[in-house]
N, C-alpha and C positions, 0 to 999 in steps of 0.2 A: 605426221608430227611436225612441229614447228621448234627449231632448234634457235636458242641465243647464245650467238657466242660472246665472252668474258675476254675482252682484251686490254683489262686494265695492266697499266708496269708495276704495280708494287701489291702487297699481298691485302693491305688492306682497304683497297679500293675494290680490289677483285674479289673479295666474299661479301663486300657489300653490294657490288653487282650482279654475283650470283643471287641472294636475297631477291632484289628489286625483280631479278631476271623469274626467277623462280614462282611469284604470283599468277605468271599470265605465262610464261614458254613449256614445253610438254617435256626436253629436254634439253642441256644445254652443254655447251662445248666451252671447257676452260682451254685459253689457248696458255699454256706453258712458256712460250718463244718469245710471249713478249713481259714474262714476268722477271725480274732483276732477280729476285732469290725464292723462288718456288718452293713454299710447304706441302707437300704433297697429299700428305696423310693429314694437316689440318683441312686441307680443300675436302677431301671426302668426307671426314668427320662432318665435315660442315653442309654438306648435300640434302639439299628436300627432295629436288627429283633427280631423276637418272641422269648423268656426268659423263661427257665424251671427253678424251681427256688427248689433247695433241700438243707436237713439242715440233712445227713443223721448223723447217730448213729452209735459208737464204733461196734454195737452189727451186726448189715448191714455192715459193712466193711466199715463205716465212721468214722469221726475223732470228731464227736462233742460229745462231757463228762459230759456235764449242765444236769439238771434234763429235766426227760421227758414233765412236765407242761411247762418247760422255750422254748423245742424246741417246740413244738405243736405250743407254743403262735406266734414263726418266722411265720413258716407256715399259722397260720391264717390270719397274717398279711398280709404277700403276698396275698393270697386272697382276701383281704377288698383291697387292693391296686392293686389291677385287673392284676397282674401276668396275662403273658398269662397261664401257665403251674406251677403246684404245683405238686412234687413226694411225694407222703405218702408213708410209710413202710405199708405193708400188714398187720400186728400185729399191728398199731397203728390209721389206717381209723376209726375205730370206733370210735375215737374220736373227728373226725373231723364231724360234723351233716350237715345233706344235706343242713339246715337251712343257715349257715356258708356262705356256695356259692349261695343262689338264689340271682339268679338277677343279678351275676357276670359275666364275660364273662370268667374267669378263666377256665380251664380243668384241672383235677382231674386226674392224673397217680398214680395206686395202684401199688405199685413195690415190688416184691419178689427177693432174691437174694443168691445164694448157691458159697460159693467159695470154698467148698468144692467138689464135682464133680457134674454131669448133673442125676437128679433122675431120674427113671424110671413113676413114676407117676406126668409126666408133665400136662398130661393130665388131671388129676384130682384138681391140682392146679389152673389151667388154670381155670376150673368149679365155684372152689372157690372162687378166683379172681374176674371173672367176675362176681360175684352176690352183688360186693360191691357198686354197681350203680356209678362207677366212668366210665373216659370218656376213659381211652387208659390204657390196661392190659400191665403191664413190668415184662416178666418173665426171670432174666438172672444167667444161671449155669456158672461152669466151668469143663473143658474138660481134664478130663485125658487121653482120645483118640481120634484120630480125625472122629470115630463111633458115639462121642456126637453129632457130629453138625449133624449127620441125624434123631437124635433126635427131636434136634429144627426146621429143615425141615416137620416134621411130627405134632409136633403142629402147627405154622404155616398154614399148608395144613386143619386142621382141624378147627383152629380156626373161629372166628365171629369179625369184628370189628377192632377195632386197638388196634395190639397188637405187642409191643415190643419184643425180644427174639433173642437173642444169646448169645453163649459160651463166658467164660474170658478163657484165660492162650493162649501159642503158641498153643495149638490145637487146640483152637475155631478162629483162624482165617476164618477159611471158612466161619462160620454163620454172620461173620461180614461185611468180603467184598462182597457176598451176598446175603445182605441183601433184595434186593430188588426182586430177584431171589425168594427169601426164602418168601417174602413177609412180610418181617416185618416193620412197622410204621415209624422207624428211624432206623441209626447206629450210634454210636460214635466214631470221632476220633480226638488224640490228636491237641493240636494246632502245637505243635512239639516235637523233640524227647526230652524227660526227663519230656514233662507235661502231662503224663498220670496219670486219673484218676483209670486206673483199668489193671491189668494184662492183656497183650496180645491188648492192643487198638494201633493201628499205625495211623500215622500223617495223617495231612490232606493233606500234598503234599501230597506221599504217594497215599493216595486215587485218590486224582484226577490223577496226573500225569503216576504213573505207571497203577492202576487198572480202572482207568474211571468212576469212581462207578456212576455217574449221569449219562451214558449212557445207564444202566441197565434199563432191566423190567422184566416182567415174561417170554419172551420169549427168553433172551439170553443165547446165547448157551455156557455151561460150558467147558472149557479142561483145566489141569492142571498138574504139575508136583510130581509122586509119587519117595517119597526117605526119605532119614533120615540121613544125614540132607538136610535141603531144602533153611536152612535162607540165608545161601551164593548165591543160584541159581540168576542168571539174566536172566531166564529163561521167568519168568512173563513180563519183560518190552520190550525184544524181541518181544515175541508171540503177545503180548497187542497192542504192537508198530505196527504191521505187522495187526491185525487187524482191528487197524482205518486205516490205508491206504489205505487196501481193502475195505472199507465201509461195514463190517462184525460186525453181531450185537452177538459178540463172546466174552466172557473174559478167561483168562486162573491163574487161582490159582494154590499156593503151598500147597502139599499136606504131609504135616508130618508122614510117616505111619511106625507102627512097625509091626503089625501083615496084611502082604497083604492078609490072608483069607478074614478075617473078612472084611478087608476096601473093596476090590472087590464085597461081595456080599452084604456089606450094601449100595455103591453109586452105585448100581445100581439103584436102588431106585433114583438115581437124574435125570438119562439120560444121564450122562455124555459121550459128544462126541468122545472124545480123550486124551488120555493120554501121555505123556515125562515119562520116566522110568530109574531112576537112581540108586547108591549103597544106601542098600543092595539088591535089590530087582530084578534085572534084569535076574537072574537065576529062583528064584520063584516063579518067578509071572507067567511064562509059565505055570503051574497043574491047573491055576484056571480063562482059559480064551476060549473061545469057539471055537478057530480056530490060528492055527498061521500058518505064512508063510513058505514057504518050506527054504528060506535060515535062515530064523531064526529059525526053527526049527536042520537044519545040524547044527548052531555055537551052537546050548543051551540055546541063551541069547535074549532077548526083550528089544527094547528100544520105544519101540509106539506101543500105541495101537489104534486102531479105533472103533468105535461103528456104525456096518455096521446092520441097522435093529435089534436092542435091541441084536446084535452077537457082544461078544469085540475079536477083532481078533489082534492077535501080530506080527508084525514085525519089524526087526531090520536095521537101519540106521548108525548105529557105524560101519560096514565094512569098506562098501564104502566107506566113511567119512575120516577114520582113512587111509585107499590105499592111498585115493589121494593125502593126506596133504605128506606121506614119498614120493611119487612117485613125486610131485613138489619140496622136497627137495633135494632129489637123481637130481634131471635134475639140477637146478640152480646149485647143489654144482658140479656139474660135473664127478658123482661118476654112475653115469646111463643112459645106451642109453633109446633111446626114448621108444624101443620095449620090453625091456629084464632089469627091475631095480633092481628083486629084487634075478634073479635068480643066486644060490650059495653065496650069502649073509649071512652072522653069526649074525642072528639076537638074541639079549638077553632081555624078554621079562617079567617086574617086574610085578608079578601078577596075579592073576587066576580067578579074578571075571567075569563081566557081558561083561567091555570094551575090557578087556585078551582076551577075548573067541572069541571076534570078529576081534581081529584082529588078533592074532594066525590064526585060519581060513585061512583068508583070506591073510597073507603073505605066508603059507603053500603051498596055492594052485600057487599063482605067485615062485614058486620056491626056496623062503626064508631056511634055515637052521636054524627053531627057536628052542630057547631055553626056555621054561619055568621057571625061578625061582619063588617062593613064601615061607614065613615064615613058613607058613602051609602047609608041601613040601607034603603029603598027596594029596591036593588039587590040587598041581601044575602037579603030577603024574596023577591025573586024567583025568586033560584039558591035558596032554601030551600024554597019549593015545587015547581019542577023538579025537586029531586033526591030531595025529600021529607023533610027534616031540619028542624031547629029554625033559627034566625034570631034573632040578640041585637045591642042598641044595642052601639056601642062604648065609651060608660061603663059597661055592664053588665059588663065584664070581672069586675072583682074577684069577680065575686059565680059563674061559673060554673068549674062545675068541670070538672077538666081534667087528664087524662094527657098526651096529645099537641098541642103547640102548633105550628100551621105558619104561617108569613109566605109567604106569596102576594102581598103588596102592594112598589112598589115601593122604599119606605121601608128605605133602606140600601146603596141601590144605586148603585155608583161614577157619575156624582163625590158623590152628598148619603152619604157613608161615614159620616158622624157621625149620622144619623138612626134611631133606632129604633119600633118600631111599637105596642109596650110596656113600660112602665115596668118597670124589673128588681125592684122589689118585689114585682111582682105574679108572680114565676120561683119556682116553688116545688122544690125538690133531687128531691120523685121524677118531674116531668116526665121529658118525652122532647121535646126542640125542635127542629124541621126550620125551615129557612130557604131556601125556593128560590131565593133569588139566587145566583149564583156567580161574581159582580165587584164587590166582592172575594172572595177565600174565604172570609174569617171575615169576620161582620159583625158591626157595635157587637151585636146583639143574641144571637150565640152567645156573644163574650164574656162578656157580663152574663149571660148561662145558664149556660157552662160556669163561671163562678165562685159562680153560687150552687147550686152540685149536678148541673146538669141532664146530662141525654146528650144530644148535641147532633149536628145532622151538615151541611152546607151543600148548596148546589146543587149542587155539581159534580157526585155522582155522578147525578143527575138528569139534568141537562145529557150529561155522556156518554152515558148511556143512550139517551136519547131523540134525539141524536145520531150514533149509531149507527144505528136505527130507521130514522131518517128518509135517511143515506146509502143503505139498503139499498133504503128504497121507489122511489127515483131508480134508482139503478145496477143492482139485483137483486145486488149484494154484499155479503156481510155482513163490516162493517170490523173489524178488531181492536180490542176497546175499550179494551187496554193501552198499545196507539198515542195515543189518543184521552185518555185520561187522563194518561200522559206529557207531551206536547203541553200540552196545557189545565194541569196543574199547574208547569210550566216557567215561561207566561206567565205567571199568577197569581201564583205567588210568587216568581219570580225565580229561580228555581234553576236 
């Protein structure tokens, strides 16, 4: 079930959000704590679906400040007035006597709540919990890594009955969206963006729309995107998108990761099918994966992974991706035969990471003249003897020359939009300028290109590509990339 919780202040914003809430949520949670003068008995009267009804405490991360006898007494109330659902704090059940509820149809949610990080002994919690003779155990941490949610995956797995459980903050997204996956009783999600009850809850479009969450059960299969950051990615409504098309009982989440040791050998523990691989990670995460592809083992870099028989094996889809998109621009702009685009070309190539690595590569081998720059000229030295090209400081710009300018760096990339990686002086009219970001579409630095001359193209068709690619290594289908491009241009620019 998908719970919304009601945290409007006065009473008649809050049945009017129950209303709104009540078309599309399966249950929903009036929060009492943040109401000024709480009708009780008109809130129920006024219920389409079934009504959890909490009066939580300053001390739980609630907002109500009355004496402890005043909130008890809400709560009773709710009970003698046949609430479907009454939340008690864990510390405070004991005051509620089973006496209280007999005879009621009411359910009894004992709820624990840490927002400070996900403990180690959830497990013994959980024990505790359950022995309160209530009807549904709510046990919910928050995540200082996204390791917590294999946490709550693991109680969960263990537990009996119904029981609540998942991560608060951005890194317990995973245990939320899911939830169902996970096997927990309910999740929460806003009604919309600004009415969240609790760090890291996202809306209920959201849910429905990009992630599907009613389409879950225990047997859908996980893939998701590993990076840092990830909140930008449209990665998820792609892949999600491309899922119900195929009638695939598949979801794909973003996965927040700083340390990929640790996250690679704790989600193994999920099963997870497949993975999208973006900055930082697409160098690193090659030491810690059971097999990789012979081409993405020559570039260094990873951008997919697959989980072939409990083997995660890596390969990369940025090459190819990234050829075609210059070698479609080179033809239209009229600067490349069909057969021969890229050879003796001056290419100058901003960056040294995971995308650097592959398409360095890969213009090297078609005949390109690349140049590596990066800040970290160390670095850019290194992918220039790997690949076997030249290596230039980044004040050295002005002075080389240069047909093809590519941004590989993430300089531009939503939210730093106003950032560019060089100075538009330096944009000369018969460039050709690729930009592999594609959030936003256009970045400060194609504008400053396309207005001093340049031909210019973004990431997206990158991103499709290589998005396409890597659906297919997962599923063995190969997606429509006109889907995939519709889609991805909708979000980006709004149309």
């Amino acid at each position: 079930m998908i719970c919304i919780p009601i945290i409007a202040n006065n009473l008649d914003d809050a049945l009017c959000d129950m209303d709104e809430a009540s078309k599309v949520a399966d249950i929903i949670e009036v929060r009492l704590d943040y109401l000024k003068n709480p009708d009780l008995k008109c809130i129920l009267e006024r219920r389409t679906k079934p009504i959890i009804i909490t009066n939580r405490p300053v001390r739980e991360g609630g907002k109500f400040e009355g004496s402890e006898e005043e909130r008890l007494a809400v709560l009773k109330l709710a009970i003698q007035l046949q609430a479907d659902y009454v939340d008690i704090e864990h510390d405070s059940i004991q005051n509620i006597r089973r006496d209280t509820v007999h005879r009621v149809p009411t359910k009894i949610i004992v709820s624990y709540h840490n927002f400070r990080e996900t403990p180690d002994n959830l497990a013994s919690i959980y024990q505790k919990l359950s022995q309160c003779g209530a009807d549904v155990v709510k046990i919910v941490s928050y995540a200082n890594t996204i390791t917590d949610n294999v946490k709550i995956y693991r109680l969960l797995r263990q537990a009996h009955g119904h029981v609540i459980s998942f991560c608060m903050g951005e890194y317990g997204m995973t245990s939320r969206i899911l939830y169902k996956r996970f096997g927990s009783y309910l999740t929460f999600a806003s009604l919309r963006k600004g009415k969240e009850s609790a760090p890291g809850q996202i809306s209920i479009q959201e849910f429905l729309t990009i992630y599907r969450a009613q389409r879950q059960d225990k047997d859908t299969g996980i893939y998701g995107l590993i990076g840092n950051p990830v909140a930008h990615s449209i990665s998820p409504l792609i892949h999600n998108t491309l899922f119900k098309e195929m009638n695939l009982n598949s979801i794909y989440v973003p996965f927040k990761v700083d340390n990929i040791s640790d996250f690679i050998r704790a989600f193994r523990e999920l099963d997870v099918k497949g993975y999208s691989v973006t900055i930082p990670h697409k160098e690193s995460v090659i030491h810690h994966l059971d097999a990789i592809d012979s081409m993405a083992k020559k570039i260094g870099a990873v951008n997919t992974i697959v989980n072939k028989g409990d083997q995660l094996i890596g390969f990369n889809t940025d090459c190819k991706a990234a050829i075609q998109v210059l070698e479609d621009l080179q033809q239209t702009s009229g600067m490349g035969t069909k057969n021969n685009h890229f050879t003796g070309r001056c290419v100058t190539l901003l960056g040294a990471g995971g995308a650097s690595r592959a398409i360095a590569f890969g213009l090297q081998e078609r005949g390109a003249h690349v140049t590596v720059v990066n800040r970290n000229y160390e670095r850019a030295q290194s992918l220039a003897r790997d690949v076997g090209c030249l290596s230039k400081k980044f004040g050295d710009l002005p002075e080389i020359k240069t047909d093809i300018l590519i941004n590989a760096t993430p300089a531009g990339m939503f939210p730093a939009v106003n950032e560019t990686p060089v100075d538009k002086n330096r944009l000369k009219p018969n460039m050709l300028v690729f930009d592999t970001i594609y959030n936003p579409a256009e970045t400060r630095l194609l504008r400053e290109a396309k207005a001093q001359g340049c031909k210019i193209v973004g990431g997206l068709p990158m991103f499709v590509n290589q998005a396409a690619a890597q659906f297919e290594l997962w599923t063995g289908i190969k997606p429509p990339l006109k889907l995939i491009e519709e889609i991805a241009y909708k979000i980006l620019v709004g149309e």
